[in-house]
N, C-alpha and C positions, 0 to 999 in steps of 0.2 A: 504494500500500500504506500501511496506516497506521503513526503512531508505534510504533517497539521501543526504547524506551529498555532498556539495559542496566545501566547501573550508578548510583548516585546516591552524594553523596558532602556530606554539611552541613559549613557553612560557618560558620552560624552561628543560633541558638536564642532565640526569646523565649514569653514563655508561649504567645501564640497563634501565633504564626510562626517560620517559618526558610527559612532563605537554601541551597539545594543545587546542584549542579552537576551534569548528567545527559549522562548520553556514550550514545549509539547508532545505530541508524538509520533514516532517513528514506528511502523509498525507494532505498535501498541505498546509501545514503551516510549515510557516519560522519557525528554531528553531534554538538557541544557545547553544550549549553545552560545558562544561570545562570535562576533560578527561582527566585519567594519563592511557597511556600506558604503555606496558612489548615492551622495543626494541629488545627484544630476540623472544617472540612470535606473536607479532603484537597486541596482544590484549587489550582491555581495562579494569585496575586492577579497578577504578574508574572511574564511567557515574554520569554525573551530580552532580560535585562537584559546592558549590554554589559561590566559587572566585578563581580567579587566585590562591592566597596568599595560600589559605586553599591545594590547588592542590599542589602547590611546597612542602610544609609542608608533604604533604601523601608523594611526590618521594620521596623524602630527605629522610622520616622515612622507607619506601620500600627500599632504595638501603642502609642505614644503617643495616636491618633487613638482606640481603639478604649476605651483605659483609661479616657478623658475622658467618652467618651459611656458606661461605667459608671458612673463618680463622678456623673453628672449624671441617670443612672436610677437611683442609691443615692438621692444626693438627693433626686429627685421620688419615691421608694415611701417614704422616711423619712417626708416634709412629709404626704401621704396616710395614711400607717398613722397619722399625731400625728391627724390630721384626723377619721379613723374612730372612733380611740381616745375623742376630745370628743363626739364625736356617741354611741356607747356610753354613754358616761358618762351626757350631758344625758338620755338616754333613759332609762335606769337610774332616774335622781333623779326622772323625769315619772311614771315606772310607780310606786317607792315612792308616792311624793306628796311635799309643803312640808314642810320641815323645821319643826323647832318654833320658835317665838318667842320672841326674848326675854326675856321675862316669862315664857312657862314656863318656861323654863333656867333664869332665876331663881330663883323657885316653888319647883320641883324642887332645886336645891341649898340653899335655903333648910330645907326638907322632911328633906334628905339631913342636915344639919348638925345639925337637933335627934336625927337617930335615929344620930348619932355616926358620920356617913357610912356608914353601913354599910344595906345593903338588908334588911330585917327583913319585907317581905312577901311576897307569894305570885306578885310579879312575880319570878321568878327570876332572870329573865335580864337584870335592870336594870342599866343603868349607874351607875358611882360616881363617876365623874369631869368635870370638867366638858367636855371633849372630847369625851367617849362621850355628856352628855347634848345636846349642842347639837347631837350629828349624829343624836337621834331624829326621826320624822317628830310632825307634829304629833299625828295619831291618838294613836299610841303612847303621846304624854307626857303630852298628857290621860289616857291610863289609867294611866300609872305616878303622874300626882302624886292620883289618887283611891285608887290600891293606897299610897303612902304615908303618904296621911292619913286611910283606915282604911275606908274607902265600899268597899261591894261592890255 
């Protein structure tokens, strides 16, 4: 006949595990049993451990074993997400296209400085600063330094 366990009784709790004691019977006989369960799958990691003590001892080292190998898949999906992130990115700046040059940054705040920083054409969306112009792509800032200096 199969297991009836009848009663269970915890002993002791970790996030994923815990230590119970299970009284019932086996082919008609009374049985004691110590037990560390998975609270995740319901199943028993350990049948018939022979003390409480020794049972806490296996969670303890089970939910130590199991936290390590999170912290070390945290780890490896962090290093991947940064990885993805860079790769997004370099893609991003390839699709824009080349930022502007130098010499147009220049250009351009030189341009920016006679019209008293302030954008006075019909580039509306121009940048004023020299942050905002260094991150134009080059297209762009060839059209912003001709919308500056008066060319259409």
């Amino acid at each position: 006949m199969a297991r009836q366990m009848r009663t269970t009784e915890k002993h002791h709790t970790t996030e994923d595990y815990q230590v119970v004691t299970q009284t019932g019977f086996i082919n008609d006989e009374r049985v004691y049993q110590i037990a560390v369960i998975n609270r995740n799958t319901g199943r028993e990691e350990h049948r018939d451990v022979d003390s409480v003590e020794n049972a806490i001892r296996l969670c303890n080292n089970s939910q130590d074993y199991l936290d390590k190998q999170r912290a070390e898949l945290a780890t490896k999906r962090e290093v991947e997400a940064k990885g993805e992130e860079e790769r997004a990115e370099d893609a991003a700046t390839k699709a824009i296209g080349p930022l502007a040059t130098d010499r147009q940054v220049d250009y351009i705040m030189a341009l920016l400085a006679q019209h008293g920083g302030q954008n006075t054409t019909w580039f509306s969306a121009g940048p004023t600063t020299l942050e905002e112009v260094a991150n134009m792509t080059r297209r762009d800032a060839s059209t912003y330094i001709s919308a500056l200096k008066g060319d259409n």
